[in-house]
N, C-alpha and C positions, 0 to 999 in steps of 0.2 A: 504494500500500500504506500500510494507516496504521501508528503508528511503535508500539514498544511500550508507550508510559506514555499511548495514547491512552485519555482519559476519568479520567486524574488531572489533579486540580487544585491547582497549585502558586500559594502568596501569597506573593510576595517582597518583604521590607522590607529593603533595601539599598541601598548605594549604589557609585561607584565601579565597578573594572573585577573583583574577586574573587568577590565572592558572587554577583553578577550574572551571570557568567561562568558560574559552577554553573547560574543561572535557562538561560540561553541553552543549554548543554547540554538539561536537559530540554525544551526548546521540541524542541530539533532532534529528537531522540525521540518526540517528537508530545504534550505534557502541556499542559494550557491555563494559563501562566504569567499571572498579573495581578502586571502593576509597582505598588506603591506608593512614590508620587514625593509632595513635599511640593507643598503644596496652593498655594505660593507661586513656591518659588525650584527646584521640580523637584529630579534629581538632580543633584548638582555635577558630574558628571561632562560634563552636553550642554555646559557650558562649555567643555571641551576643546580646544582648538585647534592648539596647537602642542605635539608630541612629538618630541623630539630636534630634528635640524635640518629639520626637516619641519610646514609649518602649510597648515592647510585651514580654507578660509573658506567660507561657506554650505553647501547643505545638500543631500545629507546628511551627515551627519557620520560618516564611520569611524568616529571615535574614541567614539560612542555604539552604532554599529549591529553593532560586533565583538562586545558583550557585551550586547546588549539585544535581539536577530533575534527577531521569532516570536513576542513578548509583546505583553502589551496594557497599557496606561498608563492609572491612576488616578490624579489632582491630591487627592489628602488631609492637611488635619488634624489630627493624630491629638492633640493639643495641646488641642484640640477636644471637648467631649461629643458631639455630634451626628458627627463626625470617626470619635472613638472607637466609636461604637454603629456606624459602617457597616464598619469594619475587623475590629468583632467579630462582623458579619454572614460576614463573608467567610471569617474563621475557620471557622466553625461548618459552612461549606460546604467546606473544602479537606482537600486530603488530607496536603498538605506546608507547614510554613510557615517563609520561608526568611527568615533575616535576617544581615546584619554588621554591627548595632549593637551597641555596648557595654554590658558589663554596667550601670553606670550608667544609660547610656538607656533600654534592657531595663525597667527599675523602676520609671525617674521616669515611664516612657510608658506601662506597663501591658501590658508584652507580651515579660515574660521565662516560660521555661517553666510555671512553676506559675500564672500566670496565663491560657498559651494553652490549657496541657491542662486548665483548668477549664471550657471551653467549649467543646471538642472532647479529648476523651479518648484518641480513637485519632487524634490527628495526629501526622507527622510531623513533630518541631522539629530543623532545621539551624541551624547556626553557624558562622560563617565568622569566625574571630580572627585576629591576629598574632600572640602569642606563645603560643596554647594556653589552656586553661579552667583549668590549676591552674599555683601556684608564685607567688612573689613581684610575677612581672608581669604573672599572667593578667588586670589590668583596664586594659593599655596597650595604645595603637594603633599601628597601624605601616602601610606599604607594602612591595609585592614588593620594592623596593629596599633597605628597612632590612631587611627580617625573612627574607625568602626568599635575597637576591643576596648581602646583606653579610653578614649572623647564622650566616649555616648554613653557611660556607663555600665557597661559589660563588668569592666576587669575589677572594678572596685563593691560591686556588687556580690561577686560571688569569691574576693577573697577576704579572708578570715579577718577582724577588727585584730591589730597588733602584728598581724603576718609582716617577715620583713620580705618585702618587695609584693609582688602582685601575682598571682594566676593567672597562666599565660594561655593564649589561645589553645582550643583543644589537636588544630590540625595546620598545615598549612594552607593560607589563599580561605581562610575558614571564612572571614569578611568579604572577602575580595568572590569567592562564589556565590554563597547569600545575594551580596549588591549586585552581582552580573545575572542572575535570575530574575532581579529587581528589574534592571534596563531592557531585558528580553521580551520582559512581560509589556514592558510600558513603550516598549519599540513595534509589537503587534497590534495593539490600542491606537500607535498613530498609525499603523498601515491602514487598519478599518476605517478610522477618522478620514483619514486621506480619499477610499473607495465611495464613503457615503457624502462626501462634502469638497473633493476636490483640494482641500485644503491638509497641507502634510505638517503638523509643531514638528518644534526644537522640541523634543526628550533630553531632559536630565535625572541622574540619580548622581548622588553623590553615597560614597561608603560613612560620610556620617550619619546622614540621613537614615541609610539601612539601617545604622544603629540605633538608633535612636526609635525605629519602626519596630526592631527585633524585641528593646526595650521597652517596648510602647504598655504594653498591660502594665509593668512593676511603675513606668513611668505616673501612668495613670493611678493609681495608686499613693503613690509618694506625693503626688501634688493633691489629690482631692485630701490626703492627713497633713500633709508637711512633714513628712516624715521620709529620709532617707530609707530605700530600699536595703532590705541585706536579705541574703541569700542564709538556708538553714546552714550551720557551720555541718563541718565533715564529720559523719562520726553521729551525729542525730540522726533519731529517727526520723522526724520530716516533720509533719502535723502535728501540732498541739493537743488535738480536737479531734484526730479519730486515725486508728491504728492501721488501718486497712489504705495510709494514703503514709509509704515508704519504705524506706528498704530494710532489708533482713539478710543476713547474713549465712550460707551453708555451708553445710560441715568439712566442704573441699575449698572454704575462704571464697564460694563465688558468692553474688549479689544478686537477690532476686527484688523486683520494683513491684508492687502495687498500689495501685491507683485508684480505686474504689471510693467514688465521691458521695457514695451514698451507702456507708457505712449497715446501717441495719439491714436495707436491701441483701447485700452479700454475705452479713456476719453468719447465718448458721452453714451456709454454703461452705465459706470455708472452714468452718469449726468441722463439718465432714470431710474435707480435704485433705486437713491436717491429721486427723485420725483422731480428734478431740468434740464428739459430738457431743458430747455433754454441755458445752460452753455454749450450745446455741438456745440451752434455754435458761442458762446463769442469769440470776437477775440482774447483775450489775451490768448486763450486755443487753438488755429486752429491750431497750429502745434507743433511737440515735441516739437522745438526751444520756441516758445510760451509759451507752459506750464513749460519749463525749468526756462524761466527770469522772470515768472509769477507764480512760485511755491507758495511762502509765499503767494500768496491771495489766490491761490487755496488751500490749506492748513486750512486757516483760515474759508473758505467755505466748505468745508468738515468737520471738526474740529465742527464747529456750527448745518450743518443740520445732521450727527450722530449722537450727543450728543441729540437729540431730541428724539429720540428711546431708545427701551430696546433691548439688544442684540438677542433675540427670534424675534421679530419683523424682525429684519435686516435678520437673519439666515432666513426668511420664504422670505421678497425681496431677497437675495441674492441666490438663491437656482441657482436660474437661468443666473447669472450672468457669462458673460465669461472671465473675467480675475481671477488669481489664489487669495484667501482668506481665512484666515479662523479665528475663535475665539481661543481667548487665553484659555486656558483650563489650570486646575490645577488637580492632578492624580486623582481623584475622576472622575469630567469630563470627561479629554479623556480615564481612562478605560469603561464609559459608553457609549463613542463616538460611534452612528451607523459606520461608515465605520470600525473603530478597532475593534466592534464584528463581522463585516460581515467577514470580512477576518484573524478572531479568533487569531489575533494578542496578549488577553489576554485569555488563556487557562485554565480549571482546571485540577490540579494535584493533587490526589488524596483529601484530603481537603480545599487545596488552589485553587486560581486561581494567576495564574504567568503569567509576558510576554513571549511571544514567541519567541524565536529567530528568528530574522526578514527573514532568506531566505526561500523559499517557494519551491516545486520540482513538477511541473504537478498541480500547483497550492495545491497544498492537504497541509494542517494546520499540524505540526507538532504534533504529539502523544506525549504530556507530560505523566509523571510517577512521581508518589511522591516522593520524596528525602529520601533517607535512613534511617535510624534509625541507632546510632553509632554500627559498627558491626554487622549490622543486617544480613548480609549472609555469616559470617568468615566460615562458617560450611559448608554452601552451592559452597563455593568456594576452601576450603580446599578437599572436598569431589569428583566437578569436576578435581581437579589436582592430584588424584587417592590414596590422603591419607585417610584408614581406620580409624573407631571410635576411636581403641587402639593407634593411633599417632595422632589423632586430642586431645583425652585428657590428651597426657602426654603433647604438646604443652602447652596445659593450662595451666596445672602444672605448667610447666618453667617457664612461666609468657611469651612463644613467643605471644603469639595471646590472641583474647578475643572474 
């Protein structure tokens, strides 16, 4: 089946794991993305190598093909006249044109909005910032790290009051994917807009923004009390107010989560579960109220006959279980997870397997495609925009393309 943005054509001039991230979205969707990569030293990103305490040496490279699946790579430029005349080629032919450069570079390079929409009218112009388009620091850079983990809230949230230093993101590009799903989304919003009205907006996201969206419930929260958000410390059970909403502990040190928001709803359920059916007609348990002023023993009761098991054990009781749960899983784990292979949430791409972009269309699993090689279709794409061999290789020459 092909995907829904089949037959848009998406110019991406970015770099790094954010805006790209957005490109990779629409690839997975089915839109024909052309990378544009500098004509020399590529995107800085293929450099990548070591992320947290994890490095990968030869090729391929994760760390280029999680945010670059499914595109095609152009060596340009754009520094360049002959550079610049093939990028405005490419313009003139797209439907989207996607970039996170800076307003600065936007200007000196010739390819901030009033420029693009002078050569295509009805394109769609994205933008992918750190701190947003207006305000004292709309022309500063940033990473998911400064602008999405630490800016918005995240990092100060969920580490401990007196921790020295902060809890660090859980992944890499962890921001930097969230916001590129953000601009995908809001990139297909102006396609539609465009179809029903002729008229194509500037899309922006910024990865503050995201954060502060990802933060948005605790946000809300904190402003209608005035109270600073914090996250339960490590090591709590979770809920104040009713037992069946956090973790527990098994007898192999794994972590099992429940989430049961309606505490009496499920209590005798699991009190059969656990092999403690006596507990579901305890009177300090009969009613939410009950299990509300009675948490810390139910807690201490659960806490005890979990820790009994090893978490396979529990996953075979609890299969059956009807309130929401599930094990804590680390990426080895849940890419093994039956439900994330059932519904090919992690994909292969050509020698990788990567995650999916989470939206689905008629149910069907998104058709990944391997991630480019630097330039690997400048030829193939100089050739579809109708330049012959003899100005593909005095290009060369010039050093426009590679």
């Amino acid at each position: 089946m092909s995907g829904p943005l089949e037959g848009i054509r998406v110019l991406e001039v970015a770099m790094y794991g954010f805006v790209p991230s957005a490109g990779a979205v629409l690839a997975d969707w089915g839109a024909d993305v052309v990378k544009v990569e500098h004509a020399v030293t590529g995107d800085p990103q293929r450099g990548l190598r070591q992320t947290g305490t994890l490095r990968v040496d030869g090729d391929p490279n994760p760390n280029v093909a999680h945010a670059n699946r499914g595109k095609r790579s152009i060596g340009l430029d754009m520094s360049k006249p002959e550079g610049l005349e093939v990028l405005h080629e490419l313009v003139r032919r797209a439907d989207v044109f996607l970039t996170s450069f800076m307003p600065a570079s936007r200007a000196r390079l010739g390819i901030d909005v009033d420029d693009i929409r002078a050569l295509n009218p009805k394109i769609v112009y994205a933008r992918g910032s750190a701190l947003g388009v207006l305000g004292p620091e709309a022309d500063k850079g940033g990473y998911d790290m400064t602008a999405f983990w630490a800016r918005a809230g995240t990092a100060a949230s969920i580490t401990p009051p007196g921790a020295d230093g902060m809890i660090m993101p859980p992944a890499p590009a962890y921001g930097d994917t969230i916001s590129g799903t953000n601009l995908a989304g809001g990139i297909a919003a102006a396609l539609l807009r465009r179809e029903r009205t002729g008229e194509a907006p500037v899309v922006d996201v910024s990865l503050l923004g995201s954060g502060v969206w990802a933060m948005g419930h605790a946000m809300a929260v904190s402003l209608r009390l005035e109270k600073t958000w914090e996250a339960p410390q490590p090591g709590a059970h979770g809920s104040p107010a009713n037992p069946l909403s956090g973790l527990y502990r098994t007898a192999d040190d794994r972590y099992i989560s429940f989430v049961m928001l309606q505490p009496a709803k499920f209590w005798p359920d699991v009190c059969r579960h656990i092999d403690r059916p006596e507990l579901a007609d305890d009177s300090r348990f009969a009613t939410a109220e009950d299990i509300a002023a009675n948490t810390a023993e139910a807690v201490k009761i659960l806490t005890e006959t979990i820790g009994r098991r090893p978490l396979a054990e529990w996953s075979e009781r609890f299969a059956t279980l009807a309130g929401p749960w599930a094990p804590v899983q680390d990426t080895l784990q849940a890419a093994a997870d039956a439900q994330v292979r059932a519904n090919s949430y992690i994909t292969r791409a050509g020698e990788l397997e990567l995650a999916a972009s989470p939206v689905q269309f008629d149910t069907e699993p998104a058709h990944l495609e391997a991630a480019p090689e630097f330039a690997a279709q400048t030829e193939q794409v100089l050739t579809e925009l109708g330049y012959d061999w003899d100005r593909i290789l005095a290009f060369k020459a010039q050093g426009a393309v590679t």
